[in-house]
C-alpha positions in Angstrom: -13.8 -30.6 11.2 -15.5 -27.6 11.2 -15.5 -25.7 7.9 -13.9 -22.5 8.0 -16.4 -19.4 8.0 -17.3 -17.8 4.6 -14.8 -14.8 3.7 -12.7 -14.9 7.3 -9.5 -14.5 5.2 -10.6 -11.3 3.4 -10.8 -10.0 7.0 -6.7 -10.3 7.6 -4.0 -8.9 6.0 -2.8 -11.6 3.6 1.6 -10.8 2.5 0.5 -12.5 -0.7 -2.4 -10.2 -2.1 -0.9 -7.2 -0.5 1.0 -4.2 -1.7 2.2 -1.5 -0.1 1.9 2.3 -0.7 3.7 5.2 1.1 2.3 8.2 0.0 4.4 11.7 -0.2 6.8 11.3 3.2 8.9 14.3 1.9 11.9 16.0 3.2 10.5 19.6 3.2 6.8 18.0 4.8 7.4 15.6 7.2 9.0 19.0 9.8 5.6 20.6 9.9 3.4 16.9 10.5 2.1 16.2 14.5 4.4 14.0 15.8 6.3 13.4 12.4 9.3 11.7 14.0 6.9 8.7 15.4 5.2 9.0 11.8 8.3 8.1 9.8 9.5 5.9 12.2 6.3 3.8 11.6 6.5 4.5 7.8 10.3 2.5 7.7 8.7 -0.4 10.1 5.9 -1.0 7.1 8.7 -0.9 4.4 10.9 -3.1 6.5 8.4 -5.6 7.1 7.1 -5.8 3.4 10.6 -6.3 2.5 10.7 -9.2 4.8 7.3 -11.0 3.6 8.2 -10.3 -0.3 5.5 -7.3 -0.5 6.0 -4.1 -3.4 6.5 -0.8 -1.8 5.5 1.9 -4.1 5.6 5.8 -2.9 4.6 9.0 -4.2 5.7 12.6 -4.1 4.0 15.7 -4.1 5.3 18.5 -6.5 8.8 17.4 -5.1 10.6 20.7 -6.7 9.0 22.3 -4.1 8.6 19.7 -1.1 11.8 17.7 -1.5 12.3 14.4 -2.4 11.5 11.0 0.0 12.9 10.8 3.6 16.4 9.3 2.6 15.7 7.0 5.3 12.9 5.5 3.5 13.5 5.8 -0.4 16.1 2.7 -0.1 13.2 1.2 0.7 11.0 1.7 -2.1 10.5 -0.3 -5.1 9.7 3.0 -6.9 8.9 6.6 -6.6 6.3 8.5 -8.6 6.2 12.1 -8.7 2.6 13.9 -9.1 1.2 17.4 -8.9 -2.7 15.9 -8.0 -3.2 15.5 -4.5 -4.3 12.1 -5.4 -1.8 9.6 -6.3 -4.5 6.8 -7.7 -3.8 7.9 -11.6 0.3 7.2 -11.6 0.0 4.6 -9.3 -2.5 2.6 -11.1 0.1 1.6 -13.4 2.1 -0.2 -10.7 -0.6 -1.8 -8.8 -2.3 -3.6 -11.6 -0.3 -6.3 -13.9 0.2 -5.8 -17.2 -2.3 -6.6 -19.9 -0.6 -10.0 -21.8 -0.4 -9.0 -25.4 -2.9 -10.6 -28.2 -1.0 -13.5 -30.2 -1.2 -12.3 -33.5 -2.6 -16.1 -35.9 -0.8 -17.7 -38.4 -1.2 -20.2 -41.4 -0.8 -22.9 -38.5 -2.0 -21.5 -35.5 -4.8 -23.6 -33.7 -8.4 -22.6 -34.3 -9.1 -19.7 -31.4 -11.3 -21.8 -29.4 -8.8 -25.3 -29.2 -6.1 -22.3 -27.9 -4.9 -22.2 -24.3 -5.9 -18.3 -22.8 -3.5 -16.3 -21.5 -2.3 -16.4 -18.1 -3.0 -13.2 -16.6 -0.4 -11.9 -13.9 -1.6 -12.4 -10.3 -3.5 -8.9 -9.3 -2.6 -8.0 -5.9 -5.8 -6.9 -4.5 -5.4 -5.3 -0.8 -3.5 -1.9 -0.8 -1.7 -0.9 2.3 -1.5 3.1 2.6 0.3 5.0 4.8 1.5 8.7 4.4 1.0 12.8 4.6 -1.1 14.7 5.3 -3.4 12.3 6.3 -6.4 14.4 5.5 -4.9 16.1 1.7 -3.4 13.4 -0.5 -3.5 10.0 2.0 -7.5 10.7 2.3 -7.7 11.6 -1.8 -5.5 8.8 -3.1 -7.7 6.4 -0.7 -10.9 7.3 -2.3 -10.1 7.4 -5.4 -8.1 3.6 -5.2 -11.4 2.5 -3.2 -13.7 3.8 -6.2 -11.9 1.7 -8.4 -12.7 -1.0 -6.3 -9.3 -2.1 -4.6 -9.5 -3.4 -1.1 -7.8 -0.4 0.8 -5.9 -0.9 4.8 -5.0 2.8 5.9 -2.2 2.5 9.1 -3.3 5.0 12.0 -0.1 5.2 12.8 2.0 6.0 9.9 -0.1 8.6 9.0 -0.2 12.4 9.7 -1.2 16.1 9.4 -0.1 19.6 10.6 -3.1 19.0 13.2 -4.2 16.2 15.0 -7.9 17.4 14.1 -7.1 17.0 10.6 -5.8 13.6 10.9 -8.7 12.6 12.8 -11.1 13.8 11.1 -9.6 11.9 8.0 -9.5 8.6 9.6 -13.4 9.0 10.4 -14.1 9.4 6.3 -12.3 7.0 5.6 -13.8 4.6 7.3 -17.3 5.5 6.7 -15.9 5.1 3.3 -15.2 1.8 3.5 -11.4 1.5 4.6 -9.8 -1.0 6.8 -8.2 1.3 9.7 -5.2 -0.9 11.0 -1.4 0.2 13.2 1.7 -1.5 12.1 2.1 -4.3 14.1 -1.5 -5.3 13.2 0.0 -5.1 9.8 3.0 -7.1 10.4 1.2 -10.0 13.0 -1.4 -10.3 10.0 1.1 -11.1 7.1 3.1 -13.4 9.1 0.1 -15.4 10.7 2.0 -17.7 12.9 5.1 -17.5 15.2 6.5 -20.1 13.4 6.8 -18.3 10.4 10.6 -17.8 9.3 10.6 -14.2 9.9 8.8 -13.7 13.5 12.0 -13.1 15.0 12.9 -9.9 12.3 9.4 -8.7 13.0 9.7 -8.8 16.9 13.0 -7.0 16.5 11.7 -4.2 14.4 8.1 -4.4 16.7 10.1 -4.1 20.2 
């Protein structure tokens, strides 16, 4: 057979290395975004579907005293909600993307000698970050950059996103891919986790898809 091509999977979506990150979809926001009604609808099909393949939502909000809290469509939705006052959201996230560091074993009288001890299983890092949110071009763009620079594999969906403008929003998708981010829609997103029709939820996915 013929062997598969060097680092084809890192160029799909993989539901096991994947988390997902909705990024300030606020109740006092989301009026004055192009289109914002398409926008949230796309946000809740990314939640939904992550819910369906077993991948963590996490979502952020900007200054919410002032903007409101998360769509109440979509907060049910979320594993949890971090508030921030940066534009960027990569500092109080960073503590729910990455795994925790395992404690050091503190030695005894009869502990083993270090080198005959087992390491420490490390938690699985999820890698690839699915982003979505508002305004595409403020706090999506920053939070991007700044999860990119710290070298996490970043997807930005085109159509969960959004601005006041559509200029804006553009002009935010073209940094972000000269940046080095993975433009994607939702149902790319949702095809690419579940892989196959055969796959136990196809049928949920067509159903929130169609």
């Amino acid at each position: 057979s013929t062997p598969p091509i060097a680092g084809i999977q890192n160029m799909l979506l993989d539901a096991d290395d994947s988390q997902l990150v909705l990024i300030d979809y606020q109740g006092r926001l989301m009026p004055a975004i192009h289109d914002s009604a398409f926008v949230l609808a796309n946000a809740r099909r990314l939640a939904e579907l992550a819910k369906l393949v077993g991948v963590p939502v996490w979502a952020t909000e900007q200054n919410p005293s002032k903007l409101g809290q998360t769509d109440a469509s979509l907060a049910p939705l979320c594993d949890r909600i971090v508030p921030k006052m940066a534009f960027s959201g990569a500092d109080e996230l960073h503590a729910l993307l990455s795994p925790p560091v395992p404690p050091a074993r503190g030695g005894n009288a009869r502990s083993l000698p270090r080198h005959l001890q087992k390491p420490e299983a490390a938690a699985p890092e999820r890698g690839t970050l699915v982003l979505a949110g508002c305004e595409a071009h403020v706090c999506l763009l920053q939070t991007a950059l700044m999860l990119l620079e710290a070298e996490w594999d970043v997807w930005v969906v085109t159509d969960a996103c959004g601005s006041r403008t559509e200029r804006n929003r553009d002009a935010a998708y073209d940094r972000l891919a000269s940046a080095g981010c993975e433009l994607v829609t939702t149902e790319m997103v949702g095809f690419e986790w579940l892989r196959s029709c055969e796959h136990p939820q196809f049928r949920a996915l067509q159903a929130l898809v169609k």
